[in-house]
C-alpha positions as CSV (number, residue, x, y, z in Angstrom):
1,X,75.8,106.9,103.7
2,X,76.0,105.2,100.1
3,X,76.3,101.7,100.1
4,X,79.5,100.6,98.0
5,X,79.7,97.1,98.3
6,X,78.1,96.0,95.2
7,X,79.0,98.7,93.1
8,X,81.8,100.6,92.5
9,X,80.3,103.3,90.5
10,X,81.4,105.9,92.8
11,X,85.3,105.2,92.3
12,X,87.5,107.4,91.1
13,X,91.2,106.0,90.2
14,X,93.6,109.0,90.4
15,X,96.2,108.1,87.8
16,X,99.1,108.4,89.9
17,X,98.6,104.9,91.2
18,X,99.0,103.4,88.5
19,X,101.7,105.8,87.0
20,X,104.7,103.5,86.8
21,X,102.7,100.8,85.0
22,X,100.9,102.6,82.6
23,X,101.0,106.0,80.5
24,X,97.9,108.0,80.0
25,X,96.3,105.9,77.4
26,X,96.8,102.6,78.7
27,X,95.3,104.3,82.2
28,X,92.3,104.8,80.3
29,X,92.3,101.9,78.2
30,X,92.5,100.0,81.9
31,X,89.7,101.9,83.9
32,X,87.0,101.2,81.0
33,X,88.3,97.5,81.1
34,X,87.7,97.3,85.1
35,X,84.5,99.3,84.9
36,X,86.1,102.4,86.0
37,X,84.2,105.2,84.9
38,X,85.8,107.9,86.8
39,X,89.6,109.2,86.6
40,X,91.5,112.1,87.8
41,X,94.5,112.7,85.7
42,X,97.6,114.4,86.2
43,X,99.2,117.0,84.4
44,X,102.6,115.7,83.6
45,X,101.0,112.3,82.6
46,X,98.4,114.4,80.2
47,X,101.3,116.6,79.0
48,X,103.0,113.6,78.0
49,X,100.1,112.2,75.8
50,X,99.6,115.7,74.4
51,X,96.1,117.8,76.0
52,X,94.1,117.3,72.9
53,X,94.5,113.5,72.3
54,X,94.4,113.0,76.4
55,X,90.7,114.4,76.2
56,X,89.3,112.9,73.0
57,X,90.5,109.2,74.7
58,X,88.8,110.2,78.2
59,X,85.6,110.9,75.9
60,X,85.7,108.1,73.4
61,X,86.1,105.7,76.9
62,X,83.1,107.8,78.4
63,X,85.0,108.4,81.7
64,X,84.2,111.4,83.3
65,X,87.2,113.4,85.7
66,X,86.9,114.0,89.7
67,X,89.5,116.5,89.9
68,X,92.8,117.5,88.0
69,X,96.4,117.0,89.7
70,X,97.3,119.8,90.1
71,X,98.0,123.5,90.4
72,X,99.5,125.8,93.6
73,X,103.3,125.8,94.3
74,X,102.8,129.7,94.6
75,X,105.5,131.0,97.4
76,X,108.8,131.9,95.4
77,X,111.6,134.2,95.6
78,X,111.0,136.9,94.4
79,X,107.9,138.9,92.5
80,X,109.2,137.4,89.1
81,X,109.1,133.5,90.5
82,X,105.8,134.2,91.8
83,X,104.5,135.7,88.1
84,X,105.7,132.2,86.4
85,X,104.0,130.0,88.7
86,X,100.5,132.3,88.8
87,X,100.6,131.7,85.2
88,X,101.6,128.2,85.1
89,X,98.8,128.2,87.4
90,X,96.5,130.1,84.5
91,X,97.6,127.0,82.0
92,X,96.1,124.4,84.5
93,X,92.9,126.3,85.2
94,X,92.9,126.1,81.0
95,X,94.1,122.5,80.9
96,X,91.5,121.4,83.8
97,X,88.6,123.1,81.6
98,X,89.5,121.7,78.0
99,X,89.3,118.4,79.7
100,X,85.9,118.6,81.6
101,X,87.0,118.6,85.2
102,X,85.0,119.4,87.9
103,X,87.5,121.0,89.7
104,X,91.5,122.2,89.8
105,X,93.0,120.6,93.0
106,X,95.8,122.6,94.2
107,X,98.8,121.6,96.5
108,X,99.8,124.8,97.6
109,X,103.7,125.0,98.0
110,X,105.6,125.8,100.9
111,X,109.5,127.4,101.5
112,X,110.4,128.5,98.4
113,X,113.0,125.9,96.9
114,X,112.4,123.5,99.9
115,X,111.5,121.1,97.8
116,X,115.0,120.8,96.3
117,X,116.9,120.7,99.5
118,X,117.6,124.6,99.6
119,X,114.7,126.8,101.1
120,X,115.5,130.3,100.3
121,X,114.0,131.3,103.8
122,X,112.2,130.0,107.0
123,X,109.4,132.5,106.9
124,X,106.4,130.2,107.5
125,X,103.9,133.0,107.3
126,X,105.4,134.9,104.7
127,X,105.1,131.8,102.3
128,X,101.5,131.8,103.8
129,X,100.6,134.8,103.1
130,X,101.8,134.1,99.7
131,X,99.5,131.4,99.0
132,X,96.9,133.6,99.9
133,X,97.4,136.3,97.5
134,X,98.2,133.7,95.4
135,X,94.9,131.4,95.4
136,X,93.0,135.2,95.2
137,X,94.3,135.8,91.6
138,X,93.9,133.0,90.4
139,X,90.2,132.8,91.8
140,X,89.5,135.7,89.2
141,X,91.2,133.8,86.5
142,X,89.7,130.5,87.3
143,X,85.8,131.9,87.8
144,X,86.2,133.4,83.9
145,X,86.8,129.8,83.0
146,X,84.1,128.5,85.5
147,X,86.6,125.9,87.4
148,X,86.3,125.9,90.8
149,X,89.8,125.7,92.8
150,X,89.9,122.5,95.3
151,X,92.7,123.6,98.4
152,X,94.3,120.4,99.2
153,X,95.3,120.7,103.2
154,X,98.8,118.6,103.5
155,X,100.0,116.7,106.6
156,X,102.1,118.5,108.6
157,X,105.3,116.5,107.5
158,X,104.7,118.5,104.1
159,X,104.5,121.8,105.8
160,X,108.3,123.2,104.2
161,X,108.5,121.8,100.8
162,X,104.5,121.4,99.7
163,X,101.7,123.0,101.6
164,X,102.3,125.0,104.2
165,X,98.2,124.7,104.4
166,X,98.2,121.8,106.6
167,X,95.0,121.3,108.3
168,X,91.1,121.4,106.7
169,X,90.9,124.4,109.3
170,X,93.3,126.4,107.7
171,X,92.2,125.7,104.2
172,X,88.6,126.9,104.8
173,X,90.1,129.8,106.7
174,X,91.7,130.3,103.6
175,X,89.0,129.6,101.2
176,X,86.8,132.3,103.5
177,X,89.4,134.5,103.1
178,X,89.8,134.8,99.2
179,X,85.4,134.0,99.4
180,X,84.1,135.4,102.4
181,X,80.6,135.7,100.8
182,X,80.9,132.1,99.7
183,X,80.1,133.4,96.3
184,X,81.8,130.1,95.4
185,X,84.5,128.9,92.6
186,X,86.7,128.0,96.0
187,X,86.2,124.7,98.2
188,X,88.7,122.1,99.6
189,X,90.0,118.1,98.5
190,X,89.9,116.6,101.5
191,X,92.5,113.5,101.6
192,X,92.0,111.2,104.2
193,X,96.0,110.6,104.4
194,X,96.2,113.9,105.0
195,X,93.7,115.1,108.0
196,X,92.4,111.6,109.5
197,X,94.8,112.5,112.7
198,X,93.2,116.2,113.3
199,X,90.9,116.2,116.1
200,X,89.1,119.0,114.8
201,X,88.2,117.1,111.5
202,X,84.7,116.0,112.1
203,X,83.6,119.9,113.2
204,X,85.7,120.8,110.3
205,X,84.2,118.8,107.7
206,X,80.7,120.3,109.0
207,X,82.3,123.3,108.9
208,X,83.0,123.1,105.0
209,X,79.3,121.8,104.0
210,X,78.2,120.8,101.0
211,X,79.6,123.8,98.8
212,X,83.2,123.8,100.2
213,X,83.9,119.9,99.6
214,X,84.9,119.6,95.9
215,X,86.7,116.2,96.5
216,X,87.3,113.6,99.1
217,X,90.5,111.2,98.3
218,X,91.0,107.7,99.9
219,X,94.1,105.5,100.7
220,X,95.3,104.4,103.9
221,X,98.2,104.9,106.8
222,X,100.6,102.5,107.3
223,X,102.3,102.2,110.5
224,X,105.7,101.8,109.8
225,X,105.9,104.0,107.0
226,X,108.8,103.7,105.1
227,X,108.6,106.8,102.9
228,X,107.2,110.1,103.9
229,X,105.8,110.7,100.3
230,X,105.7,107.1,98.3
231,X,104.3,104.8,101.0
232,X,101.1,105.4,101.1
233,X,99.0,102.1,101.7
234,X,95.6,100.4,99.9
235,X,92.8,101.3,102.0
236,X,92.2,98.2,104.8
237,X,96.2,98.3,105.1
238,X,96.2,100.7,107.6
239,X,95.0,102.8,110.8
240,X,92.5,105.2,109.0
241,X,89.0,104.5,109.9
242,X,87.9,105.7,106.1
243,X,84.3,105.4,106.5
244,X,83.7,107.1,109.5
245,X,85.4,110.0,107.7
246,X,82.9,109.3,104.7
247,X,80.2,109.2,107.0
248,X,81.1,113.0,107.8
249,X,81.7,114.1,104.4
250,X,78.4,112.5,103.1
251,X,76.8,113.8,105.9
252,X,78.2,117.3,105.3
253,X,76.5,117.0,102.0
254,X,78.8,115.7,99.2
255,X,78.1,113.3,96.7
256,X,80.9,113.3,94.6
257,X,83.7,110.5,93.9
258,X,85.8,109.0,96.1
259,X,89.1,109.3,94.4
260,X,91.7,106.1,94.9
261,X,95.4,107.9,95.2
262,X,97.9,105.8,95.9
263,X,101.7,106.6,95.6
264,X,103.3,103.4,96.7
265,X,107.3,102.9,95.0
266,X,107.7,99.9,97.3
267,X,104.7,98.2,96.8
268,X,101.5,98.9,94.5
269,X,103.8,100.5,91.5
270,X,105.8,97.1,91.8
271,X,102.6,95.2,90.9
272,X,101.0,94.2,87.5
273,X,98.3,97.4,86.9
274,X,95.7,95.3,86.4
275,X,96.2,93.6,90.1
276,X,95.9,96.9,91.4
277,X,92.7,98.2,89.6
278,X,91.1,94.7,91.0
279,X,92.4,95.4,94.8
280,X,91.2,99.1,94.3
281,X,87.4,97.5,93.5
282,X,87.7,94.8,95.8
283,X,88.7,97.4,98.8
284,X,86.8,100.4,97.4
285,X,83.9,97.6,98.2
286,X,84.7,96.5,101.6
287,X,86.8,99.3,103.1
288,X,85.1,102.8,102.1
């Protein structure tokens, strides 16, 4: 297992930790001022600083990306709803490439209009199946543009309004189904917020090896959770044992980032961004 705890080469800062401090130029302004040579932007923050000037400060900084946040939502309605987002989806893969990602992470939607209080139906494994044929077109469209799709698994508290994909056992059962030769282009993210209860995880992350695992994300699980989106806690704040799932991934084969993404309304986006890039070292060091 890589040693972090006198470098922190291998940290990537996903923006959205920082997003109520700082828009996209500051973000980047901030990483190459903290030695931060890794990002992973998202697309609203990049869509707000315009694609073209987003990527010419990301070169001109020399940061390199871990991942782009993010494509999926694919259940809808009807065949119309589903259309739009496929090709919203199309736009990211585009996006992701102009920018140099390594990969498109994709959170992969759940009920249609869940997510706005309203779900059109309860059909669990009709939106599945959904997300299926979904991730399947897009794979052609995303292999012409040579960007490989990372399947985010959520939590199961997730499983109605944004993945119904909720376990890393289900994502490579999905990833084998739209690959089954492993041809590649396909692989998971796997978030430690998200899977470090499963008790399959360990066989799992085996499971994936080294050309499944296109990104491993790091924050922590606070007990008393106040928030079941925007309370995620800085890694050393709570109950995940974060290395010994590194151990696994590394072991598995990767050697990618570990991406810092921290939503946190109560707590980190209250604090000067420049406190948290230092915590985000100072724990990347002595907590990953």
């Amino acid at each position: 297992m890589r040693d972090f705890s006198r470098s922190h080469d291998a940290l990537s800062l996903n923006t959205a930790t920082v997003r109520k401090q700082w828009r996209l130029p500051e973000i980047v302004d901030a990483c190459a001022r903290h030695g931060i040579r890794t990002i992973a932007p998202w697309r609203d923050q990049v869509a707000d600083c315009g694609l073209a000037r987003a990527g010419e400060l990301i070169r001109a900084h020399g940061l390199a990306l871990s991942g782009y946040c993010r494509g999926g939502m694919f259940p809808a309605i009807d065949a119309a709803a589903r259309r739009a987002a496929l090709e919203d989806n199309f736009r990211a893969v585009d996006e992701a490439a102009a920018l140099g990602s390594p990969c498109l992470v994709l959170v992969v939607g759940g009920l249609p209009g869940a997510l706005d209080g309203a779900p059109a139906h309860r059909d669990l494994g009709r939106a599945r199946g959904e997300v299926r044929d979904g991730v399947a077109a897009l794979l052609e469209y995303a292999r012409e543009a040579a960007m490989p799709l990372a399947i985010e698994p959520l939590h199961p508290m997730y499983a109605a309004d944004r993945s119904c994909v909720n376990t890393l056992e289900q994502a490579l059962d999905l990833c084998d189904a739209v690959d089954p030769g492993r041809g590649g282009g396909v692989g998971v993210a796997i978030d430690v917020y998200h899977v470090w209860w499963d008790p399959k995880l360990a066989a799992q992350v085996a499971r994936a090896g080294r050309d499944r695992i296109l990104a491993f994300h790091v924050c922590d699980w606070l007990v008393r959770t106040t928030d079941l989106l925007l309370d995620r806690g800085m890694m050393g704040d709570g109950v995940i044992d974060i290395p010994a799932i590194r151990r696994w991934v590394e072991g598995a084969g990767y050697r990618g980032a570990c991406e810092v993404e921290i939503f946190s309304a109560g707590n980190w986006w209250q604090r000067p961004g420049d406190e948290v890039l230092a915590t985000c070292i100072a724990r990347f060091g002595s907590c990953v």
